[in-house]
The first five atom37 places (N, CA, C, CB, O) and aatype in JSON, in Angstrom:
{
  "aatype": [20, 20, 20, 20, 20, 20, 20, 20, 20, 20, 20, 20, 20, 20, 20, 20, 20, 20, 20, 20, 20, 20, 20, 20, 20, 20, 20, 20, 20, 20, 20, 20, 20, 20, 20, 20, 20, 20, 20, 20, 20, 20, 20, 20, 20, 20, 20, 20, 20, 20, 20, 20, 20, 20, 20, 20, 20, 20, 20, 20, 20, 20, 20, 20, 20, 20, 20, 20, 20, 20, 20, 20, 20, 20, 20, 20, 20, 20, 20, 20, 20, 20, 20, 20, 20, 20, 20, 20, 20, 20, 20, 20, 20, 20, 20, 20, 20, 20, 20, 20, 20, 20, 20, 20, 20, 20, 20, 20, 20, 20, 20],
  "atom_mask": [
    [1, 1, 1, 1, 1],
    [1, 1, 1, 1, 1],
    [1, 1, 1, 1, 1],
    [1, 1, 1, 1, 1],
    [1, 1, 1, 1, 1],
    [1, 1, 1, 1, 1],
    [1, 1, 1, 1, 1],
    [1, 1, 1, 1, 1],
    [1, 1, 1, 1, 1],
    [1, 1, 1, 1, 1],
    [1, 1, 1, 1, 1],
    [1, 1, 1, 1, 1],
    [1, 1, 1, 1, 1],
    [1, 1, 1, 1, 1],
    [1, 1, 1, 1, 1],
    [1, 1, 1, 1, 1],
    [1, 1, 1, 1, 1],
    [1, 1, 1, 1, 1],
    [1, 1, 1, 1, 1],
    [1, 1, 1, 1, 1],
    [1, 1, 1, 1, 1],
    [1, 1, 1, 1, 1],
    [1, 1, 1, 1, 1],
    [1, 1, 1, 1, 1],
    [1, 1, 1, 1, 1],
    [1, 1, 1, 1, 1],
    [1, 1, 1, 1, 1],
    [1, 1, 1, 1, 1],
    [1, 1, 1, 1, 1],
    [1, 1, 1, 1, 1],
    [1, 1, 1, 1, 1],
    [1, 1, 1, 1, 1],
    [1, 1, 1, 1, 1],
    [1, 1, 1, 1, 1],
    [1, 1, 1, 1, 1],
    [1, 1, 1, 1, 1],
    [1, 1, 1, 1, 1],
    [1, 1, 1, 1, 1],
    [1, 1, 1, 1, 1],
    [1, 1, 1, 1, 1],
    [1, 1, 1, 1, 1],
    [1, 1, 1, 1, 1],
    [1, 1, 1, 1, 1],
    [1, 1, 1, 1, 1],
    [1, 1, 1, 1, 1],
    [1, 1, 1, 1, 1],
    [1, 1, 1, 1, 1],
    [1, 1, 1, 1, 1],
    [1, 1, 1, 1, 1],
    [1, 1, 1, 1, 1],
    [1, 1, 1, 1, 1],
    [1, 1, 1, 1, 1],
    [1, 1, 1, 1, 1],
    [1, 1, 1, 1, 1],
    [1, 1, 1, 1, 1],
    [1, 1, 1, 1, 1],
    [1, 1, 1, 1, 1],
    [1, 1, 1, 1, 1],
    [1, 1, 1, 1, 1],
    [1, 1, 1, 1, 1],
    [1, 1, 1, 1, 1],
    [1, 1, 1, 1, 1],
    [1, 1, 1, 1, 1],
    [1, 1, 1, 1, 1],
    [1, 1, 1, 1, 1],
    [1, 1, 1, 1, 1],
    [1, 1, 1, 1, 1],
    [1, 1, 1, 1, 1],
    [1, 1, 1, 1, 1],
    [1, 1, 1, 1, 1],
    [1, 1, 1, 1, 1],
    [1, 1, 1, 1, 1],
    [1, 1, 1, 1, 1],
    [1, 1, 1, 1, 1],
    [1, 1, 1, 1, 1],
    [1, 1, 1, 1, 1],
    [1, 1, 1, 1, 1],
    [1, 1, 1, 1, 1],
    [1, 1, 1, 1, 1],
    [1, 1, 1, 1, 1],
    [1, 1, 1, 1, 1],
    [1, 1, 1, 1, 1],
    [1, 1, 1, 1, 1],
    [1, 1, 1, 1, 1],
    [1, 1, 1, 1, 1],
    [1, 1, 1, 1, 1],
    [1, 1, 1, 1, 1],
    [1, 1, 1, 1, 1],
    [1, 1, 1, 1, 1],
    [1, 1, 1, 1, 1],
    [1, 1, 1, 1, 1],
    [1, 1, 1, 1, 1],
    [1, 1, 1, 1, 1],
    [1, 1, 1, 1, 1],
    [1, 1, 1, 1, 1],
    [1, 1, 1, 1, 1],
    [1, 1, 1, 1, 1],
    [1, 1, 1, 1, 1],
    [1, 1, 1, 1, 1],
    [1, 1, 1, 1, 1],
    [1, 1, 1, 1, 1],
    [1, 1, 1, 1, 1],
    [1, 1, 1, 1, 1],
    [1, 1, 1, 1, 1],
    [1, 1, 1, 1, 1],
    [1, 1, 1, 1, 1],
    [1, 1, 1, 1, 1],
    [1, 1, 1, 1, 1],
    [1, 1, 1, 1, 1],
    [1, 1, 1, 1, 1],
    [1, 1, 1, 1, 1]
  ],
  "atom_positions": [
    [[56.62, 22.57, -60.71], [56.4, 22.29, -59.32], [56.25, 23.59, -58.55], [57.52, 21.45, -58.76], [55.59, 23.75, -57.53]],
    [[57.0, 24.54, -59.23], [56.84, 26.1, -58.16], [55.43, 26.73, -58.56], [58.26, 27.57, -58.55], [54.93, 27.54, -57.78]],
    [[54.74, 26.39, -59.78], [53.58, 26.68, -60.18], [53.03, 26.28, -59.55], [53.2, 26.52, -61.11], [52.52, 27.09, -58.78]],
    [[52.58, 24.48, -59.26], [51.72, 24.3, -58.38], [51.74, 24.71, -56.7], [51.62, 23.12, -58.59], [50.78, 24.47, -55.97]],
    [[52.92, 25.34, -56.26], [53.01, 25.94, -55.09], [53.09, 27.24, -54.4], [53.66, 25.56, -54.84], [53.37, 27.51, -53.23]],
    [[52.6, 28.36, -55.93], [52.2, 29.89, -56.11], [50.83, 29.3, -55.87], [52.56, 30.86, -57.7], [50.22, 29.54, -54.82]],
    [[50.35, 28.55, -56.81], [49.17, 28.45, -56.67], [48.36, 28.05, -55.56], [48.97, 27.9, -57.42], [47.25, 28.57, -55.39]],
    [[48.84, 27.1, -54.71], [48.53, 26.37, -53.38], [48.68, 28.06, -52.41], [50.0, 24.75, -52.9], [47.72, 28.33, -51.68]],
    [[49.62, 28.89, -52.44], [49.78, 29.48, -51.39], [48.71, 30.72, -51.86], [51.38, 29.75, -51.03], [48.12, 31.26, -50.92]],
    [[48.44, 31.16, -53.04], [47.36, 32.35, -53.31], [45.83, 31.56, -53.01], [47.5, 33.02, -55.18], [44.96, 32.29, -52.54]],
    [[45.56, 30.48, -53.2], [44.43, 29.76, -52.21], [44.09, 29.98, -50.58], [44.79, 28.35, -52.24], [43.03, 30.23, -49.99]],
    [[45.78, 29.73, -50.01], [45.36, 29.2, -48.98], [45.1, 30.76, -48.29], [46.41, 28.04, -48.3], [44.34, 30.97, -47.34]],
    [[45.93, 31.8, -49.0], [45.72, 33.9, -48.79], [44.13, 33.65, -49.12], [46.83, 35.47, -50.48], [43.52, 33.95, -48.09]],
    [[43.42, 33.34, -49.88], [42.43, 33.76, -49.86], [41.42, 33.43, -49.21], [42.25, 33.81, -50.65], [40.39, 34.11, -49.34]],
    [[41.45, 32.38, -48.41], [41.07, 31.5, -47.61], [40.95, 32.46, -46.57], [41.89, 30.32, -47.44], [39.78, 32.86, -46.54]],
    [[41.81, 33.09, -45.54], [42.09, 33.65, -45.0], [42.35, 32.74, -43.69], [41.4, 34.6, -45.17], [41.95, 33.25, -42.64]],
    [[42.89, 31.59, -43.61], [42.61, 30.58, -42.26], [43.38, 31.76, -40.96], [43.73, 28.55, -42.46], [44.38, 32.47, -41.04]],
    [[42.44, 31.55, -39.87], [43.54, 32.12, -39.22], [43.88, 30.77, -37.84], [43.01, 33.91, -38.63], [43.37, 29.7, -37.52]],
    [[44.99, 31.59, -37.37], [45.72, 30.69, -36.71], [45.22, 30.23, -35.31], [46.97, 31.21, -36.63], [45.44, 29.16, -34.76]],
    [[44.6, 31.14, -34.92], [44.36, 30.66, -33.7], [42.65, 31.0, -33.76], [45.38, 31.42, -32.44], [42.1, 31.89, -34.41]],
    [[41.92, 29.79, -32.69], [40.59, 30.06, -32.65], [39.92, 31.28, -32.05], [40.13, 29.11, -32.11], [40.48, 31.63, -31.01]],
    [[38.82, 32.07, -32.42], [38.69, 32.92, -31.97], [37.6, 32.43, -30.9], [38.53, 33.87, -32.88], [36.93, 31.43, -31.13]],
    [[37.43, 33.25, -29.6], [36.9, 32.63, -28.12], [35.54, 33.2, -28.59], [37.66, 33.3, -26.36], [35.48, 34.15, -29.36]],
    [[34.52, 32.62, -28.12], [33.31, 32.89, -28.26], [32.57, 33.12, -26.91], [32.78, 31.92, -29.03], [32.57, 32.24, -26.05]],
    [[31.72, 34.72, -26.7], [31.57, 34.4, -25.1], [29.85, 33.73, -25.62], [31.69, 36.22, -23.65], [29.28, 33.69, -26.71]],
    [[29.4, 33.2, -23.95], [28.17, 33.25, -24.11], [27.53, 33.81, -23.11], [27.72, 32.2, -24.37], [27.45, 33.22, -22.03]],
    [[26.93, 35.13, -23.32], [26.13, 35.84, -22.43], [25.34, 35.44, -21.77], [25.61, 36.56, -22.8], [25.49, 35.79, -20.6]],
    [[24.25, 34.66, -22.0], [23.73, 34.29, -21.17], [23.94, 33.02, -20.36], [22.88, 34.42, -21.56], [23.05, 32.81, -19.54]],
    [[24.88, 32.18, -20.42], [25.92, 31.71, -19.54], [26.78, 32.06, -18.39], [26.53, 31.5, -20.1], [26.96, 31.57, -17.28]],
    [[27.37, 33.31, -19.18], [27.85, 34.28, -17.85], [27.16, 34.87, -17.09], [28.53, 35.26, -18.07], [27.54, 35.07, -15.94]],
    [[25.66, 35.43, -17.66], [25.21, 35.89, -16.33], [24.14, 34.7, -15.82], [24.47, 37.49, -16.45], [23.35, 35.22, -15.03]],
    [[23.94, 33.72, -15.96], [23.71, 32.59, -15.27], [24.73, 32.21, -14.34], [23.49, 31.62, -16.1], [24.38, 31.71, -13.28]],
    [[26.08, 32.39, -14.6], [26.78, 31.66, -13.51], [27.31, 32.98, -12.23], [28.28, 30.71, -14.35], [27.71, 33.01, -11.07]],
    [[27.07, 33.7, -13.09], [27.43, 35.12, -12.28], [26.41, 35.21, -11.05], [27.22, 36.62, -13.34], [26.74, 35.37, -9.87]],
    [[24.98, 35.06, -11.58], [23.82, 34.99, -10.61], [24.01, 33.61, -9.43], [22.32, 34.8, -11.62], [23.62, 33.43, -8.28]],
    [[24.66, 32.97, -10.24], [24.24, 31.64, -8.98], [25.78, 31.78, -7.99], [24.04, 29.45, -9.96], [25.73, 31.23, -6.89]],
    [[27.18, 32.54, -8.4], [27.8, 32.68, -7.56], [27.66, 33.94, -6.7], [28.78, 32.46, -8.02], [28.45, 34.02, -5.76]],
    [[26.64, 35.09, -6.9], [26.27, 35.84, -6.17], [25.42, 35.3, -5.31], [25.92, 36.74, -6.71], [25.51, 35.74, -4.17]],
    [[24.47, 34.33, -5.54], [23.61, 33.97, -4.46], [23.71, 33.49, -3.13], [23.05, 33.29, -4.82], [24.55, 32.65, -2.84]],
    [[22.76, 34.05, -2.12], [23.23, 34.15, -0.39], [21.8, 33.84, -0.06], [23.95, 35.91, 0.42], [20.84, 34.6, -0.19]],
    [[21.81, 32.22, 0.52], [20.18, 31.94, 0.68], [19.96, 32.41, 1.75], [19.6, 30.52, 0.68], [21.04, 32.49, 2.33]],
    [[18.99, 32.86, 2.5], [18.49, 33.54, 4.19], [18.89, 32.62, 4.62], [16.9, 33.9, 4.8], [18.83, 31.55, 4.02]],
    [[19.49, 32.78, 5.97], [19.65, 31.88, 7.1], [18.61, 31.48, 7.5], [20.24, 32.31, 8.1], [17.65, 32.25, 7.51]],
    [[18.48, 30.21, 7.94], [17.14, 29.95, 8.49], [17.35, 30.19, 9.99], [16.58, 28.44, 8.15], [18.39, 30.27, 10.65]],
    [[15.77, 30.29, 10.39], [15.78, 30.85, 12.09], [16.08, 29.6, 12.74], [14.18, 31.55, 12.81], [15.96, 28.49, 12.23]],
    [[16.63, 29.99, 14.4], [16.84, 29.08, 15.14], [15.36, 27.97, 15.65], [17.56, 29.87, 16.21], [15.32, 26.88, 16.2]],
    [[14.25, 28.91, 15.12], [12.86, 28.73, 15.84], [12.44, 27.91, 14.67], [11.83, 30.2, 16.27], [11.44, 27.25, 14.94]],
    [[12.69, 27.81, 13.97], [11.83, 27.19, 12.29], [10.98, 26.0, 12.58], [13.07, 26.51, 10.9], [9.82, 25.81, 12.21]],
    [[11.71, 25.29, 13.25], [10.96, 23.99, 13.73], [10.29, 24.11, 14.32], [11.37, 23.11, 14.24], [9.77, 23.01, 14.5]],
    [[9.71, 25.01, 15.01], [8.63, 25.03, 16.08], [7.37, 24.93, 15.48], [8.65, 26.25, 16.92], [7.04, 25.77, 14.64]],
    [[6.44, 23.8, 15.89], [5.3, 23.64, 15.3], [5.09, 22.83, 13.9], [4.91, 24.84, 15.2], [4.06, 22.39, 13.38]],
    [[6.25, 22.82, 13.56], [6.34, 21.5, 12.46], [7.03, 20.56, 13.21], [7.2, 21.74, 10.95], [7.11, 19.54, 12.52]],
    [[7.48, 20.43, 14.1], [8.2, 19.41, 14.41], [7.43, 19.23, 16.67], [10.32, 20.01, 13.89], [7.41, 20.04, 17.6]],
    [[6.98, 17.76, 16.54], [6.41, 17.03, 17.88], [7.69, 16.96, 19.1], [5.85, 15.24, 17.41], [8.78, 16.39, 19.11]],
    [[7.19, 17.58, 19.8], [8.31, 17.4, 21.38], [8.64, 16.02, 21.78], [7.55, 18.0, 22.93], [7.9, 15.37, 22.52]],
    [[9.63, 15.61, 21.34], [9.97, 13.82, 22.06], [9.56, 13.77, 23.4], [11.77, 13.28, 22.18], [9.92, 14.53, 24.3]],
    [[8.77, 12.81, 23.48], [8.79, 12.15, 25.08], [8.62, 11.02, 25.15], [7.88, 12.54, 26.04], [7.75, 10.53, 24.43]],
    [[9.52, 10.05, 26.19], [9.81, 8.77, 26.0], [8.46, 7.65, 26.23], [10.99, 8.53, 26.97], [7.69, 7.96, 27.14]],
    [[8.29, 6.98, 25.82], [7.45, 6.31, 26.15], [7.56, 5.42, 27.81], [7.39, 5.58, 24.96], [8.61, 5.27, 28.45]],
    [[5.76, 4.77, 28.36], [6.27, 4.2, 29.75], [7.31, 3.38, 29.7], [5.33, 3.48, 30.46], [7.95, 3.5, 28.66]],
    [[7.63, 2.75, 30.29], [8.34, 1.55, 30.81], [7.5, 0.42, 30.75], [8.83, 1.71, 32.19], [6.39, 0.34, 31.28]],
    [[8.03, -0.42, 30.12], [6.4, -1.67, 30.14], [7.03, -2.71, 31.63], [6.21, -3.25, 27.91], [8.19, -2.97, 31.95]],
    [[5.57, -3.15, 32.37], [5.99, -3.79, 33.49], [6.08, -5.24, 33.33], [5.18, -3.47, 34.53], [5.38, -5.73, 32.44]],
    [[6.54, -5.71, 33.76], [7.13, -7.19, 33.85], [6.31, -7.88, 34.1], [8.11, -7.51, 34.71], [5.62, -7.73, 35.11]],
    [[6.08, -9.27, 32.88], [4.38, -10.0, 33.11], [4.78, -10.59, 34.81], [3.84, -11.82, 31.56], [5.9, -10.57, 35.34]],
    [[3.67, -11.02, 35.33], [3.32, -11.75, 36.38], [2.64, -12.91, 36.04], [2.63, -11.06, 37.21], [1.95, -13.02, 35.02]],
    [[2.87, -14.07, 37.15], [2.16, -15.34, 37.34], [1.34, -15.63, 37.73], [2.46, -15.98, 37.71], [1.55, -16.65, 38.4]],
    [[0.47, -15.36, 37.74], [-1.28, -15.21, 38.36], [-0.9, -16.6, 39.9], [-3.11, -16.08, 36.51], [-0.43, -17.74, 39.85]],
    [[-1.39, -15.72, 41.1], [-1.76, -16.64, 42.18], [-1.37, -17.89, 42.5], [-2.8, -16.8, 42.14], [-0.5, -18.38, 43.22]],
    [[-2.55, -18.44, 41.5], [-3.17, -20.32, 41.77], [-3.15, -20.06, 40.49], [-4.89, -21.07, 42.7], [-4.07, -19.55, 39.86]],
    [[-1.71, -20.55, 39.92], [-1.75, -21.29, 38.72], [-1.99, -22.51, 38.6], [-0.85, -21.22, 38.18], [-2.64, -22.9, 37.63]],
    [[-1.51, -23.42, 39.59], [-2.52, -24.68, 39.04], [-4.09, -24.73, 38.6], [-2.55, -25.61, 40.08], [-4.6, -25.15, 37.56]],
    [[-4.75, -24.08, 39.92], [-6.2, -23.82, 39.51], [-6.57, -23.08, 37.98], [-6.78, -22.87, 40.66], [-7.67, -23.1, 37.42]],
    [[-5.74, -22.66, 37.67], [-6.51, -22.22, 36.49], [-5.78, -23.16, 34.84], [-6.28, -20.2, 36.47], [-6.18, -22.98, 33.69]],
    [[-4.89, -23.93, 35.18], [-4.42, -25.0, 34.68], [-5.04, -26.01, 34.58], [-3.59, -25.27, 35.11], [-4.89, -26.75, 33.61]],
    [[-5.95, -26.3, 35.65], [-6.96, -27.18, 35.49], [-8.02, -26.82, 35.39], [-7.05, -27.93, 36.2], [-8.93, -27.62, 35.14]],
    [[-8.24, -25.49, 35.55], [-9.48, -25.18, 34.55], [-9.47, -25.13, 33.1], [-9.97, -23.97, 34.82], [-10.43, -25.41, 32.38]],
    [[-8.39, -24.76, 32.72], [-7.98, -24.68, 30.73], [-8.27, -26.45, 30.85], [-5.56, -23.99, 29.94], [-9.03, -26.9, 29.99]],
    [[-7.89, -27.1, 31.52], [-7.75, -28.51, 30.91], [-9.22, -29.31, 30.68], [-6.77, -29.43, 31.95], [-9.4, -30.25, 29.91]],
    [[-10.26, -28.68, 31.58], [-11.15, -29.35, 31.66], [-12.15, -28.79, 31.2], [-11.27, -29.75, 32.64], [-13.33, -29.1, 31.42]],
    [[-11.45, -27.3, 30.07], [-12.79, -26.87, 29.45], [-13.11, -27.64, 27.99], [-12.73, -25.17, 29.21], [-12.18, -28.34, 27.59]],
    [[-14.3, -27.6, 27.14], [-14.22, -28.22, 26.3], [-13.55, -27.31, 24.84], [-15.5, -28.8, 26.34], [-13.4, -26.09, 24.88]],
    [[-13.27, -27.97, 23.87], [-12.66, -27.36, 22.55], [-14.0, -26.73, 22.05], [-11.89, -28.56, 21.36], [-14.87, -27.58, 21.84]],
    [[-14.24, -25.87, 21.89], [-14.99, -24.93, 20.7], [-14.47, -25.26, 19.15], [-14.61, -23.16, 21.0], [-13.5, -24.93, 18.46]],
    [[-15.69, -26.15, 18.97], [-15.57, -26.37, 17.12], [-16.08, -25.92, 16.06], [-15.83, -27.37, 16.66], [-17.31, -25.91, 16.14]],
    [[-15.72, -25.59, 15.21], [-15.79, -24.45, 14.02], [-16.81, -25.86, 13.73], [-14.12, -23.74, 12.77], [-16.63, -27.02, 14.08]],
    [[-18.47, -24.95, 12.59], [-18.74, -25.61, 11.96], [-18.44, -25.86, 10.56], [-19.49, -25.53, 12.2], [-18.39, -24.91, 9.79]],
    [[-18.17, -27.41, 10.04], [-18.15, -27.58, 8.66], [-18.57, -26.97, 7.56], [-18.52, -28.35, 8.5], [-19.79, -27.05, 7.38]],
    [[-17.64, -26.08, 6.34], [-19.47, -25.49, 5.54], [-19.57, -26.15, 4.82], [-19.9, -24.08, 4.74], [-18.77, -27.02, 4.46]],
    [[-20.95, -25.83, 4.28], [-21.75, -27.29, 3.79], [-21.77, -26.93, 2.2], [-23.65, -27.57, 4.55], [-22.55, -27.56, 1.48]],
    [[-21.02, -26.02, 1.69], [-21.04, -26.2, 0.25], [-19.64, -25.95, 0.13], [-22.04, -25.26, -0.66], [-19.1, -24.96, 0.63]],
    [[-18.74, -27.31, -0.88], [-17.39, -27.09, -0.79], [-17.2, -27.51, -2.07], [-16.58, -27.75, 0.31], [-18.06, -28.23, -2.58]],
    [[-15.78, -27.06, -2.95], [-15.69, -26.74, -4.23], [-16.36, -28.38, -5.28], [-13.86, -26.23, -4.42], [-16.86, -28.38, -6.41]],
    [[-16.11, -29.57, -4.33], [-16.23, -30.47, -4.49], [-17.72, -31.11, -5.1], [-15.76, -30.73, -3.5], [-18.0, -32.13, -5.72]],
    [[-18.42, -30.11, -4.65], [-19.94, -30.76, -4.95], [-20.19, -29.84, -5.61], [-21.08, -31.07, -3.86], [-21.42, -29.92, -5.66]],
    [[-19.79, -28.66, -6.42], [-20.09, -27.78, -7.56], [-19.82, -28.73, -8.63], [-19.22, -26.4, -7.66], [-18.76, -29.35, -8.6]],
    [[-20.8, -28.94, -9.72], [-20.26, -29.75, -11.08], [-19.08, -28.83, -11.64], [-21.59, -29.94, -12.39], [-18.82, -27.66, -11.35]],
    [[-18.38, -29.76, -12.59], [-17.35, -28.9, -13.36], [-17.31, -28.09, -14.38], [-16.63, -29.44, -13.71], [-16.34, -27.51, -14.85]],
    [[-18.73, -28.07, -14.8], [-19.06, -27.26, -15.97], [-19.51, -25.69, -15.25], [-20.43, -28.1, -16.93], [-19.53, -24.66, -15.94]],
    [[-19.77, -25.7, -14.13], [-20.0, -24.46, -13.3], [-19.2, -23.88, -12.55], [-20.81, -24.56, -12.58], [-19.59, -22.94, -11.85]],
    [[-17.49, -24.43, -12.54], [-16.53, -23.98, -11.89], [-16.38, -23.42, -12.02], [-15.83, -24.15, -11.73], [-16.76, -23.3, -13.19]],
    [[-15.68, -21.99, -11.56], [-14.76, -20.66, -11.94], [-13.8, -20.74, -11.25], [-15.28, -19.28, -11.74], [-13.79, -21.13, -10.08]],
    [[-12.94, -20.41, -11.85], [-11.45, -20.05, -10.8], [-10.1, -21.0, -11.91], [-11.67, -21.11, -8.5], [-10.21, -21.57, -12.99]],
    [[-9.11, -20.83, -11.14], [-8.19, -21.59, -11.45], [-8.19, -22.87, -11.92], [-7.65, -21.58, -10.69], [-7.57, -23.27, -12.91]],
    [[-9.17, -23.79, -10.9], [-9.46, -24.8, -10.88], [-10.19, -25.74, -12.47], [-10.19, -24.59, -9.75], [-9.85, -26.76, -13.08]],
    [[-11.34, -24.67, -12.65], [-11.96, -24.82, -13.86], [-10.74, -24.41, -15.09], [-13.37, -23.82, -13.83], [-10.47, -25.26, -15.94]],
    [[-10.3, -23.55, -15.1], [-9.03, -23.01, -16.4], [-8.06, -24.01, -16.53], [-8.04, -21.52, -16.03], [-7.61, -24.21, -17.66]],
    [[-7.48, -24.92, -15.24], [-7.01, -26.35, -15.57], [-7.59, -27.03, -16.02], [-6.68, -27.03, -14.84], [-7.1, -27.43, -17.07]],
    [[-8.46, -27.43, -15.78], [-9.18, -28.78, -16.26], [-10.2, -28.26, -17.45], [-10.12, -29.61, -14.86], [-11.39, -28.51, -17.68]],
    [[-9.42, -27.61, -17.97], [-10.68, -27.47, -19.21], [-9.98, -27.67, -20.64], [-11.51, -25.74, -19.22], [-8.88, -27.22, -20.93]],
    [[-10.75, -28.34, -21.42], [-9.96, -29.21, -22.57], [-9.41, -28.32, -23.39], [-10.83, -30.19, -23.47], [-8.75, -28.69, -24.36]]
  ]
}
């Protein structure tokens, strides 16, 4: 048993483990962070905005509708004008045969 534990300990000597990890720097890490905690951006000017940026000004005041005069008179003029009617159009999906349909319409109804 002391044999196998000369032997275990002239292994683990040659091994050389050591005990504690050794720190690794990384250069170009440090001077990456070195640069960005040195950095001091320009102040910007008090004027910067000038010319990129439009001068507010409020818009009017909108005025308050009014009731025209002789509203009846023109109450009975709306009443006694006639309706303006759209004409019918005269070709509607209905009178296309179905073998000449396109659209939605035809993609349903097709066997």
């Amino acid at each position: 048993m002391s044999s196998v534990l000369r032997i275990a300990a002239r292994q683990v000597s040659r091994r050389g483990f050591a005990t504690s990890a050794v720190a690794r720097k990384d250069l170009v890490q440090d001077l990456y962070l070195r640069e960005l905690k040195a950095y001091k951006p320009a102040p910007a000017a008090k004027d910067a905005h000038v010319g990129a940026v439009k001068q507010f000004s409020l818009p009017p005041s909108p005025k308050a509708p009014s009731l025209p005069a002789d509203l009846a008179a023109e109450l009975s003029a709306y009443d006694a004008a006639e309706p303006v009617v759209a004409d019918k159009p005269t070709a509607s999906a209905e009178s296309v045969p179905a073998s000449e349909q396109t659209g939605a319409e035809a993609f349903l109804e097709a066997p």
